[in-house]
C-alpha positions in Angstrom: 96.9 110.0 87.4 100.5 110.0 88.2 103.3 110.5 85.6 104.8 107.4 84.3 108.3 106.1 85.7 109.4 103.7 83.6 110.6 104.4 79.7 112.3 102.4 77.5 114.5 105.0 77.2 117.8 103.9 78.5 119.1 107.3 78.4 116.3 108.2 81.3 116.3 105.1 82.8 120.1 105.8 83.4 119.4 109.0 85.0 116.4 108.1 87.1 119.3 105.2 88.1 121.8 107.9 88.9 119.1 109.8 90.7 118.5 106.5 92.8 122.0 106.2 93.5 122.7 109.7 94.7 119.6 110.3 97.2 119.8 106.7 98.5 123.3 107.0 98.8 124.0 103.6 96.8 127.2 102.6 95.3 127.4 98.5 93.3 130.6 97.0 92.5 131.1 96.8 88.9 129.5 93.5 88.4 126.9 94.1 90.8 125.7 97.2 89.2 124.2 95.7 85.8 122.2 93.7 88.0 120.5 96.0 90.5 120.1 98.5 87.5 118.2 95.5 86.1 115.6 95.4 89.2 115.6 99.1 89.8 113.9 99.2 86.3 111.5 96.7 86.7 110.9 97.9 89.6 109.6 101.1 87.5 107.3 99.3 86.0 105.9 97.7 89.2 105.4 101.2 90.4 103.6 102.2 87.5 101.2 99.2 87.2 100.5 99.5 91.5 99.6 103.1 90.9 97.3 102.3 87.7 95.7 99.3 89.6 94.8 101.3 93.3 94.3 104.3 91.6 94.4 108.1 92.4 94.1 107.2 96.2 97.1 106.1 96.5 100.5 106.7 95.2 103.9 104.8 94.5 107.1 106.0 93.9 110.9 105.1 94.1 112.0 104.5 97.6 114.9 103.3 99.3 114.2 99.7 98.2 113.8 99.8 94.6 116.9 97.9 94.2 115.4 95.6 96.1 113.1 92.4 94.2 110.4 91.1 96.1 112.1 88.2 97.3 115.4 90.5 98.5 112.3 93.0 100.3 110.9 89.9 102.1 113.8 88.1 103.1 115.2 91.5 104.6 112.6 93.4 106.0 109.5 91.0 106.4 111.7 88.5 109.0 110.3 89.5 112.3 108.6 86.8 114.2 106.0 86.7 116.9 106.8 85.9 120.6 106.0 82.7 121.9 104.8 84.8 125.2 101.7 86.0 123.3 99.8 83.2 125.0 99.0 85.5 128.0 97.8 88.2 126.0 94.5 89.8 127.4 91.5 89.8 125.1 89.6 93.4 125.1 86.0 93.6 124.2 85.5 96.5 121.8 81.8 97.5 121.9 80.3 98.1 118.4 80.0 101.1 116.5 76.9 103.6 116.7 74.9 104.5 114.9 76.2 106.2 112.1 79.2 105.9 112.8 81.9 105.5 110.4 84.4 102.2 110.6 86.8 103.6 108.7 88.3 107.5 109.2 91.5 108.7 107.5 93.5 110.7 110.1 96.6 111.6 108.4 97.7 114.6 109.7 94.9 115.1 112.4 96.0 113.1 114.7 99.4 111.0 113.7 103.1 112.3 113.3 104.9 111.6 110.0 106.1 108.3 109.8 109.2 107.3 111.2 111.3 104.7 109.8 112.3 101.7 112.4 115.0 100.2 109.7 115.9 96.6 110.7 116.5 97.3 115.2 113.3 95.4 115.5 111.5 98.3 117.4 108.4 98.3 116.3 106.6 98.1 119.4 108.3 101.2 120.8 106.8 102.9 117.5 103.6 101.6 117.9 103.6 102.7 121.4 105.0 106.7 121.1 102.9 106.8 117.9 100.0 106.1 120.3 100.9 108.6 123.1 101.4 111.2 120.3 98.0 110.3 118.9 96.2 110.5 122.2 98.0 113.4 123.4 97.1 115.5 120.0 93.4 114.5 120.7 93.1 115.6 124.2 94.7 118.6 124.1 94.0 119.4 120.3 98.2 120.3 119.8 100.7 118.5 117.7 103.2 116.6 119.6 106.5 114.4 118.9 107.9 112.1 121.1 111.4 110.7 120.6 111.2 106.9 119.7 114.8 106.5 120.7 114.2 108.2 124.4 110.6 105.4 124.6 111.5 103.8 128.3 111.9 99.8 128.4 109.4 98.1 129.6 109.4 96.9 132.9 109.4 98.0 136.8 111.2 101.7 136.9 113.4 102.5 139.8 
């Protein structure tokens, strides 16, 4: 099991806080800071209880967000919206697993690239779509490669 994050220890609490500050590169007005020190630790706690409730599978920790409540994570980073062109989508027909196959395989670091962080340009089909060529390309020739999200063409006819 993962160490504990949160204390009541303000002491600690303060420099985990600090800690937070300097790697994220976060600096609060004076009355803003009592207030985001406030989330970050709760925050703490919400890590520890995530990482107690999915187990040794999985692990939480402080990322650029945990000055961030739910509501402030949602509102900021869960906005984008589907595209009313979807209704053309084409339907594929994926033919069932074999026998004994597996449904579910883990292939971190087999065939995927660490991930990459979009931020808030609303790219995320360019990710999905160099993640794929990296995945496919890794598969077929059995080498690691890693394609530049920011060099991914537009879509469209090419001249």
């Amino acid at each position: 099991m993962a160490a504990a994050l949160y204390t009541a220890n303000v002491s600690r609490q303060q420099e985990l806080w600090g800690v937070f500050k300097n790697d994220f590169g976060r600096q609060y007005t004076a009355a803003e800071e009592p207030t985001r020190f406030a989330v970050f630790v709760e925050n703490l706690r919400l890590i520890d209880q995530r990482n107690v409730e999915d187990g040794p599978a999985v692990r939480h920790g402080v990322t650029r967000f945990a000055d961030m409540t739910q509501h402030e994570f949602a509102a900021t980073m869960l906005t984008a919206r589907p595209s009313a062109r979807r209704s053309n989508a084409t339907v594929v027909n994926v033919p069932p697993l074999g026998e004994g196959e597996a449904a579910q395989q883990d292939w971190t670091g087999k065939y995927t690239t660490p991930i990459k962080d979009q931020g808030h340009c609303g790219s995320c089909w360019a990710f999905s779509a160099v993640e794929q060529v990296e995945s496919d390309a890794m598969r077929e020739v059995g080498e690691t490669f890693q394609l530049s999200t920011q060099q991914a063409p537009l879509p469209g006819p090419t001249n």
